[in-house]
Backbone as CSV, one residue per row, in Angstrom:
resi,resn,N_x,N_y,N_z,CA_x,CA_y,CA_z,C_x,C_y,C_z
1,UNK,-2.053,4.297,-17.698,-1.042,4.744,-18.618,0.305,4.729,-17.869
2,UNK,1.707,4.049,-18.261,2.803,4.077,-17.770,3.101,5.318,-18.118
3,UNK,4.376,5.463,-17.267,5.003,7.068,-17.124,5.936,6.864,-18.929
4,UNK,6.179,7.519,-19.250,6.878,7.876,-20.721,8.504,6.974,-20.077
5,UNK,8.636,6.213,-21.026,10.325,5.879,-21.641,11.398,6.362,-20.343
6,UNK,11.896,6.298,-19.643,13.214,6.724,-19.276,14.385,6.522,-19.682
7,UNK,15.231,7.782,-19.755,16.729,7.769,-19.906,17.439,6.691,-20.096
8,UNK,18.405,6.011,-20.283,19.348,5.109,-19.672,19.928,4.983,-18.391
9,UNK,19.639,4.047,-17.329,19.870,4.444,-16.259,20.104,3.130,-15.293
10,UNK,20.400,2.998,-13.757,20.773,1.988,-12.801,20.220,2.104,-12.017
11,UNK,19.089,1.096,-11.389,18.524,1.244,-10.139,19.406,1.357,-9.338
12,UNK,19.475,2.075,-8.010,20.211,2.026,-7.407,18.972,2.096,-5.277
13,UNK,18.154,2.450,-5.448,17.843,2.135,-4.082,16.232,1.518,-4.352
14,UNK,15.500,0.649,-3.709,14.105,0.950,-3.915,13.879,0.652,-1.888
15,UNK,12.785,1.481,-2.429,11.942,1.651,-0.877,10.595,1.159,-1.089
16,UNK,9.938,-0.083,-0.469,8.764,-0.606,-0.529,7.781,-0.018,1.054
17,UNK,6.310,0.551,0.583,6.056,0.556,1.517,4.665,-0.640,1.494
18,UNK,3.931,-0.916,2.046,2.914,-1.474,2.132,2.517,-1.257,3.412
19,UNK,0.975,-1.208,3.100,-0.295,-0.641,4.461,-1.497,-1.231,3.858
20,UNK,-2.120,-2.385,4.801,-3.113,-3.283,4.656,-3.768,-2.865,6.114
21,UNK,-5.403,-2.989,5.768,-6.459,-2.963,6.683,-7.212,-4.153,6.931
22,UNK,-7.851,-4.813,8.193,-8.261,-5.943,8.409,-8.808,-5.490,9.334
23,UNK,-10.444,-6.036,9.247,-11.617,-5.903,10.520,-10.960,-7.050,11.382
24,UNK,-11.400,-7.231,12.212,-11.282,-7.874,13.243,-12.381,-8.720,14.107
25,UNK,-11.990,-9.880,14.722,-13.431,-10.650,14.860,-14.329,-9.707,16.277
26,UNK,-13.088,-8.792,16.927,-14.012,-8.662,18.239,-14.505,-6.942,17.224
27,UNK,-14.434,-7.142,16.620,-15.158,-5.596,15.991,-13.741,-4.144,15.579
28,UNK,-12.688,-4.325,16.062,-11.725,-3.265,16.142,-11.445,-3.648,14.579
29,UNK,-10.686,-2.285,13.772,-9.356,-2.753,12.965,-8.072,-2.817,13.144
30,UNK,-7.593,-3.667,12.617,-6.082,-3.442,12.520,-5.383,-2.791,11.135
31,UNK,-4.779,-1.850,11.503,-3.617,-1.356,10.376,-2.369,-1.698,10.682
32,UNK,-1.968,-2.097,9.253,-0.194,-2.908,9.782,-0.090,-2.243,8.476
33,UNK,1.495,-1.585,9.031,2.122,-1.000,7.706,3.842,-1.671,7.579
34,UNK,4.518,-1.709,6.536,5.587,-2.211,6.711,6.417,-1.519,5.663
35,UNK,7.829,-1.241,5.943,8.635,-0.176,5.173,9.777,-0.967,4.976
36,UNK,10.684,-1.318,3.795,11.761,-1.949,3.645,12.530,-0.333,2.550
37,UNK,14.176,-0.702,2.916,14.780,-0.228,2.357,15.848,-0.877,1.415
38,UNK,16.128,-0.879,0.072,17.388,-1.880,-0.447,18.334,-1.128,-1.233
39,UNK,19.713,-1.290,-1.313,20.187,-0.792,-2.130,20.527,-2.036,-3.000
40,UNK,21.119,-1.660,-4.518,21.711,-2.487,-5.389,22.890,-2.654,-5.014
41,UNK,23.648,-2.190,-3.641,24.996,-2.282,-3.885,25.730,-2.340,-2.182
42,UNK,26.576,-2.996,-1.934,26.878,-3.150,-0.493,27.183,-2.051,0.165
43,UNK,26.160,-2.007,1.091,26.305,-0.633,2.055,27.456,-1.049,3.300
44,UNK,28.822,-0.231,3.466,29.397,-0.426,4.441,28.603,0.181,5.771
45,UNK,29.131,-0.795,6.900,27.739,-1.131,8.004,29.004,-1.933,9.237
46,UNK,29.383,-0.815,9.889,30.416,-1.826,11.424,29.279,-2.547,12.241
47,UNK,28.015,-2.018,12.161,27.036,-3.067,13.270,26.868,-4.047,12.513
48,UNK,26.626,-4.315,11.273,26.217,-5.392,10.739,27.073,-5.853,9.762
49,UNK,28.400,-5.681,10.200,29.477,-5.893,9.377,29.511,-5.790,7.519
50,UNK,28.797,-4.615,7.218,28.393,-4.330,5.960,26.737,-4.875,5.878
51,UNK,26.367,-4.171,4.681,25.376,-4.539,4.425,25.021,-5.219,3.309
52,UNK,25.142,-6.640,2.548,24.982,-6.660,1.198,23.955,-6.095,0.168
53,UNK,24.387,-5.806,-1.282,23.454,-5.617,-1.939,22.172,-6.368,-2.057
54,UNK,20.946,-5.626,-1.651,19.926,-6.524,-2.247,19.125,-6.660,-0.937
55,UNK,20.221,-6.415,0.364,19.556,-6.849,1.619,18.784,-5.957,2.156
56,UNK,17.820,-5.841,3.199,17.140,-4.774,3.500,17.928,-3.809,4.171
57,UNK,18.255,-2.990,4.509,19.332,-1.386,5.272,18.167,-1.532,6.742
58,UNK,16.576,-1.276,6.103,15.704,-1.182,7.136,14.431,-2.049,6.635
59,UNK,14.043,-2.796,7.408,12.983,-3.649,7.635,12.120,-3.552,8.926
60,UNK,11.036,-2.318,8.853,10.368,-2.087,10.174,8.679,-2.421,9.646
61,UNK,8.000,-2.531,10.829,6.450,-2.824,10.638,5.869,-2.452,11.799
62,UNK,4.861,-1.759,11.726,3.843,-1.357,12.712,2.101,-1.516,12.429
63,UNK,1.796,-2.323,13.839,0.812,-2.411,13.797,-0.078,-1.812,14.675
64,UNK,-1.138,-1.009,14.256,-2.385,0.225,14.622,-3.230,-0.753,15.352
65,UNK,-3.728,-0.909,16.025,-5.384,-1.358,16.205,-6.402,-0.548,16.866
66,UNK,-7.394,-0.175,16.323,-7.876,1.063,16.118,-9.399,0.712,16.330
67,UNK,-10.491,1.558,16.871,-12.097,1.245,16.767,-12.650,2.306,15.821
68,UNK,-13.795,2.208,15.616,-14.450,2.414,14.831,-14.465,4.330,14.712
69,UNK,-14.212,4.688,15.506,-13.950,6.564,15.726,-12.414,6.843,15.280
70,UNK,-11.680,5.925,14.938,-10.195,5.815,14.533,-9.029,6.214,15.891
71,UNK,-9.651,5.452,16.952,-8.903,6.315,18.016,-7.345,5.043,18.323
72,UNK,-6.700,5.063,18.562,-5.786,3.939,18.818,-6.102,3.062,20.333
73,UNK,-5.762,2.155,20.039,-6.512,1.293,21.194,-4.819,0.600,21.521
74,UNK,-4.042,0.324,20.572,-2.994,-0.723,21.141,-1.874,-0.559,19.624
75,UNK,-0.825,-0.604,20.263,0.568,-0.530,18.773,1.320,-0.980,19.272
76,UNK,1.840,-1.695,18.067,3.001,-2.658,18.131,4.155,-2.064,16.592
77,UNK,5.707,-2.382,17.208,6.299,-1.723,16.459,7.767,-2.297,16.651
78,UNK,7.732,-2.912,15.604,9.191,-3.812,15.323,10.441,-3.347,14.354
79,UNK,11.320,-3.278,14.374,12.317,-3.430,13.880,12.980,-4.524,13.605
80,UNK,12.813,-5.046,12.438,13.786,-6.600,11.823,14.710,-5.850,11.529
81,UNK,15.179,-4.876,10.659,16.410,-4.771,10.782,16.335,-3.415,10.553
82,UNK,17.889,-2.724,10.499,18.154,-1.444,10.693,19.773,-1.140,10.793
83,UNK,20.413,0.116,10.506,21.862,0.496,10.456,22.406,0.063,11.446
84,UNK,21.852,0.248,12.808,22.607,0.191,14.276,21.751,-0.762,14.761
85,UNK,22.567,-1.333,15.795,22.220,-2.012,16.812,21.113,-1.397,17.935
86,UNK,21.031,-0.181,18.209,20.145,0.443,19.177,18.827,1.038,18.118
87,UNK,18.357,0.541,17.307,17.284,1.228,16.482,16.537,0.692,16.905
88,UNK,16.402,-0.700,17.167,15.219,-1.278,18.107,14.609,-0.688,19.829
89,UNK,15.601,-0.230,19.983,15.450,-0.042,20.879,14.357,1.364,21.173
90,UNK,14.092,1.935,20.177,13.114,3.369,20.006,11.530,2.565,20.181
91,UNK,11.247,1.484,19.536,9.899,0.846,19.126,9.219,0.908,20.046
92,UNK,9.597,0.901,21.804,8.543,0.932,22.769,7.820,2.592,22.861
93,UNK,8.722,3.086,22.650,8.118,4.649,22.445,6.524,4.935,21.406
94,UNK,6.649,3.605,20.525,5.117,4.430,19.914,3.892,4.032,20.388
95,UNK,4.035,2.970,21.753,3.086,2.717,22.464,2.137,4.000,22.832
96,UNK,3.398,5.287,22.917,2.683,6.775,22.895,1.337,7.082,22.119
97,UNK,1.649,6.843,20.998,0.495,6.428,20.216,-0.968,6.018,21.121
98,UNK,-0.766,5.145,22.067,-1.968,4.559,22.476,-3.028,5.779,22.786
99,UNK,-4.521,5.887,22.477,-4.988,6.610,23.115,-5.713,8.396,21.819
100,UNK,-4.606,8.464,21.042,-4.281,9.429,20.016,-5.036,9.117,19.024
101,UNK,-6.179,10.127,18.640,-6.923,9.433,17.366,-6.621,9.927,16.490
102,UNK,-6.721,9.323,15.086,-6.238,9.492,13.905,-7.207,10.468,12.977
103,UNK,-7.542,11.560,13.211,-8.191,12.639,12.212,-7.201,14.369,12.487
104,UNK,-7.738,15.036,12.658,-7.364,16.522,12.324,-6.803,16.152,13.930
105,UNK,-5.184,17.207,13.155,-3.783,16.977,14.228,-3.416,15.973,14.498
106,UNK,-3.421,15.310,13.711,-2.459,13.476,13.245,-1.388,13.753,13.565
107,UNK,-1.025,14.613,12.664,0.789,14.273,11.930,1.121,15.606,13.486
108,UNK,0.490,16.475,13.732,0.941,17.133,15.201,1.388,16.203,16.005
109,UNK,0.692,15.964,16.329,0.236,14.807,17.556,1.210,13.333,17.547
110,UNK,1.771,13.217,16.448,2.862,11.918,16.460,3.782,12.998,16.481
111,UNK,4.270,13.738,16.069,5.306,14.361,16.350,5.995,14.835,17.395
112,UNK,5.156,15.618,18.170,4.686,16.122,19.358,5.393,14.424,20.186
113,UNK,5.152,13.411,20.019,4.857,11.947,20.795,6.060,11.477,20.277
114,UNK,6.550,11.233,19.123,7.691,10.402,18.637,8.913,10.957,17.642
115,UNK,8.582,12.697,17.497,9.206,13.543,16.941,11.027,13.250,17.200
116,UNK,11.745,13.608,16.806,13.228,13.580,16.484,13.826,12.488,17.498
117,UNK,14.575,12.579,18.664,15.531,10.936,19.087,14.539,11.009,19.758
118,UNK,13.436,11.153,20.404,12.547,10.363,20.633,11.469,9.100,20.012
119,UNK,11.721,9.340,18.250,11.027,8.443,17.728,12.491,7.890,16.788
120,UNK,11.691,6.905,15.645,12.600,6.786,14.407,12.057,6.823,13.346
121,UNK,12.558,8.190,12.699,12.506,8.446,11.476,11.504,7.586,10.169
122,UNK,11.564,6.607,9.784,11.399,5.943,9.274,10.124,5.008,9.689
123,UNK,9.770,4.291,11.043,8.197,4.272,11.480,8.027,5.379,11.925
124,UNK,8.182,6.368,11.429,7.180,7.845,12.034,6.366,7.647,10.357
125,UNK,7.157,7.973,9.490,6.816,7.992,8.156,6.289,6.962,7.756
126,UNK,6.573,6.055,8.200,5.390,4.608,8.100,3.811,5.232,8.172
127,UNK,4.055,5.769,9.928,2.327,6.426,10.168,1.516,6.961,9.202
128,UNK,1.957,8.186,8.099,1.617,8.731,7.348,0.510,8.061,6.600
129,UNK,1.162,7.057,5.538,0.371,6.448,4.947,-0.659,5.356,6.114
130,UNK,-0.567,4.656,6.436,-0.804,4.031,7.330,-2.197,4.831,7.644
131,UNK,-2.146,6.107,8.245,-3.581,6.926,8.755,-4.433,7.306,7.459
132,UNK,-3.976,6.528,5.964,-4.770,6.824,4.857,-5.403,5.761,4.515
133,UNK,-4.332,4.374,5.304,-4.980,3.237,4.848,-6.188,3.170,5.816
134,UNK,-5.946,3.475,7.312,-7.002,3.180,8.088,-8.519,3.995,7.569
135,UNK,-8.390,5.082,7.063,-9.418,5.743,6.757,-10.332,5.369,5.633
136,UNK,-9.280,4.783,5.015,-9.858,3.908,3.435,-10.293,2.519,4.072
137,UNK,-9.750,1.941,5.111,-10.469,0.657,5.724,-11.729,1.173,6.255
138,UNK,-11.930,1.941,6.768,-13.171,1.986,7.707,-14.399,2.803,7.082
139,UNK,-13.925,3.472,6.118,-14.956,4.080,4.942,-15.071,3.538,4.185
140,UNK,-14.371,2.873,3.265,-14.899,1.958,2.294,-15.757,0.495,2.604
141,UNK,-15.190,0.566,3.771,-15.577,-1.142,4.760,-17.485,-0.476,5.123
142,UNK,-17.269,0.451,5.328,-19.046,0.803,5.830,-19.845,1.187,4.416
143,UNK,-19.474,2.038,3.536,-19.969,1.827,1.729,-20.649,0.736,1.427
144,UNK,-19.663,-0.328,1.593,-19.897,-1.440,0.843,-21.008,-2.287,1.882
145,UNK,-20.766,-1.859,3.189,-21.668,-3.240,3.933,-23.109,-1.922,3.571
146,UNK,-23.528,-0.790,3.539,-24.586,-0.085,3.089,-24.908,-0.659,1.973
147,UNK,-24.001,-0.826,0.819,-24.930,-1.004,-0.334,-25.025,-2.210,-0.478
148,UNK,-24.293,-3.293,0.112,-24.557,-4.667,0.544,-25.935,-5.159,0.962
149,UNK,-26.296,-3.924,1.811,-27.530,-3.997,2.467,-28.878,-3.232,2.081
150,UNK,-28.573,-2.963,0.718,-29.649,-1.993,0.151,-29.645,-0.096,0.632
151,UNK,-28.991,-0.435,1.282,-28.987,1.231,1.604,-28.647,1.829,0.847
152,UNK,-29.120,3.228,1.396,-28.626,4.488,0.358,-27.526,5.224,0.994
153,UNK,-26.717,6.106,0.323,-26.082,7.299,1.180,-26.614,7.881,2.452
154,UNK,-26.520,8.311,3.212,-27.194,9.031,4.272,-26.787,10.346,3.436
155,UNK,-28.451,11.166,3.856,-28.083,12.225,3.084,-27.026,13.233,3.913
156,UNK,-26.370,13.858,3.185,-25.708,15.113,3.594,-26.072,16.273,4.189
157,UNK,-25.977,16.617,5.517,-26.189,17.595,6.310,-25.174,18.992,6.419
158,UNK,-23.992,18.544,6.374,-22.491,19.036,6.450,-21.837,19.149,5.389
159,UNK,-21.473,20.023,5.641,-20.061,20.434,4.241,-19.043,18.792,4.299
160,UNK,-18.769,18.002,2.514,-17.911,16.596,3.113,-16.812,17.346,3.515
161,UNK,-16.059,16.066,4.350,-14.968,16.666,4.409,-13.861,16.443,3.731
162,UNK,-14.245,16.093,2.217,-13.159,15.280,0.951,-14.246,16.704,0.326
163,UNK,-14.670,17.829,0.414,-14.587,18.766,-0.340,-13.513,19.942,-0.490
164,UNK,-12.777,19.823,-1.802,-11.422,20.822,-2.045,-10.532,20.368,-1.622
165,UNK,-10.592,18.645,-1.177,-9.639,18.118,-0.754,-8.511,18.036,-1.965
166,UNK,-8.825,17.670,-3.160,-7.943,17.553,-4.523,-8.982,17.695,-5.309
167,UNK,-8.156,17.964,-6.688,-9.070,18.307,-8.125,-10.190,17.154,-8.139
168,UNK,-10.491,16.082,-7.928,-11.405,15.425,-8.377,-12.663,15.856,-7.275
169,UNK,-12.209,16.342,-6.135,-13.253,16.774,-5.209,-13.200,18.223,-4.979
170,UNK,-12.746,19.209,-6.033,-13.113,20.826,-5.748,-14.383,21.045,-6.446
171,UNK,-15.164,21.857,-5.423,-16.535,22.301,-5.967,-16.765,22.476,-6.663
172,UNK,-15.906,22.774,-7.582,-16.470,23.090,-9.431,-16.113,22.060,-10.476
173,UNK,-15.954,21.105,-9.941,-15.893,19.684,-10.807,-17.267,19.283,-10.633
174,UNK,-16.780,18.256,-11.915,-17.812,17.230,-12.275,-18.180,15.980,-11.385
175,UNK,-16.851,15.803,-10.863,-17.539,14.839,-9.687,-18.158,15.308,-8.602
176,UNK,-18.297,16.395,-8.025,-18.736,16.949,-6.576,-20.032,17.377,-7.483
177,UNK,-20.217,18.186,-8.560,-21.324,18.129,-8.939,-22.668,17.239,-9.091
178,UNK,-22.216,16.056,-9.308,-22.858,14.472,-9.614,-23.122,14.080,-8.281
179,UNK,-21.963,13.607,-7.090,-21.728,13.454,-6.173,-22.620,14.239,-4.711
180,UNK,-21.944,15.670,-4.697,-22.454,16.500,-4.008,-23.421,17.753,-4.596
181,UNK,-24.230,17.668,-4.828,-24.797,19.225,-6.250,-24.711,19.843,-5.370
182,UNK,-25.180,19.873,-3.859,-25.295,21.204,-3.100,-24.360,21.583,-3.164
183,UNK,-23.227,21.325,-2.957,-22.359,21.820,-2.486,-21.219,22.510,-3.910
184,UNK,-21.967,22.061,-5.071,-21.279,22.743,-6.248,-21.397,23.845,-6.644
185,UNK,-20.312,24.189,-6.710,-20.018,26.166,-7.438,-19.246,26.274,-8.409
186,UNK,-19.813,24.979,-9.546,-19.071,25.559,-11.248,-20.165,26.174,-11.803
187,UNK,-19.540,26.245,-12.653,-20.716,26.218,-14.253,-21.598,25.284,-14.582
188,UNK,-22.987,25.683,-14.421,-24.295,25.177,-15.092,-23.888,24.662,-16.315
């Protein structure tokens, strides 16, 4: 369902993000995320002697490569373009990254590593999504090669940890019911 009718109105900025997952032949994944910024209208810019409408403000991309426990193994982190001339110059800093795995104390843990003029703004916020795509690569990527392969779920030992995560997974829904019964506490 589209969102309802809007107002009369002028685009005036769009921000694209995109975050793609890819196995890899020696077994690792890669996550590459990429963030563009545009306005409709010429941004004055002394490093880049203005900016025209339409052109990117910021054009950055980072790439994760990651094993199978989601731990970082290797990052790469470019700047095509950007306001200033020294914005490139931050990108060797998320090599920090190396080493830092991607579950509980993520968003600490880059911060902590690439937080304020030590990082840039903009691939920090890349990461975000980026640690949703990797998680959706490497869980959905093992689903499918299970039921590819006739398998079943492994049964559940543990509380998931997508329980009460959002309405479609709080214990008293219909999906955690279907999904998880143990672990459901609605109404019979």
């Amino acid at each position: 369902m589209p969102l309802s009718s809007p107002v009369p109105r002028r685009k005036v900025h769009t921000r694209r993000v995109t975050c793609e997952g890819f196995r890899r032949e020696d077994g690792h994944l890669d996550i590459e995320g990429h963030i563009t910024d545009v306005k409709t209208y010429e941004v004055p810019n002394s490093f880049r002697d203005g900016i025209p409408a339409g052109e990117p403000i910021h054009d950055m991309s980072i790439r994760l490569t990651v094993d199978d426990d989601l731990n970082i193994l290797a990052v790469e982190a470019i700047t095509d373009a950007g306001p200033f001339a020294i914005c490139p110059d931050i990108t060797a800093n998320f090599q920090r990254l190396e080493g830092i795995r991607i579950g509980p104390g993520w968003r600490k843990k880059v911060l902590s590593a690439l937080g304020g003029a030590e990082g840039c703004t903009h691939l920090v916020e890349l990461l975000w999504p980026m640690a949703t795509t990797a998680y959706q690569t490497l869980y959905g990527e093992s689903a499918r090669k299970r039921r590819e392969a006739g398998e079943e779920e492994p049964k559940r030992t543990s509380r998931p940890p997508l329980l009460n995560s959002c309405h479609a997974f709080g214990e008293s829904s219909p999906v955690v019911k279907d999904i998880w019964p143990e672990f459901y506490k609605g109404p019979e």
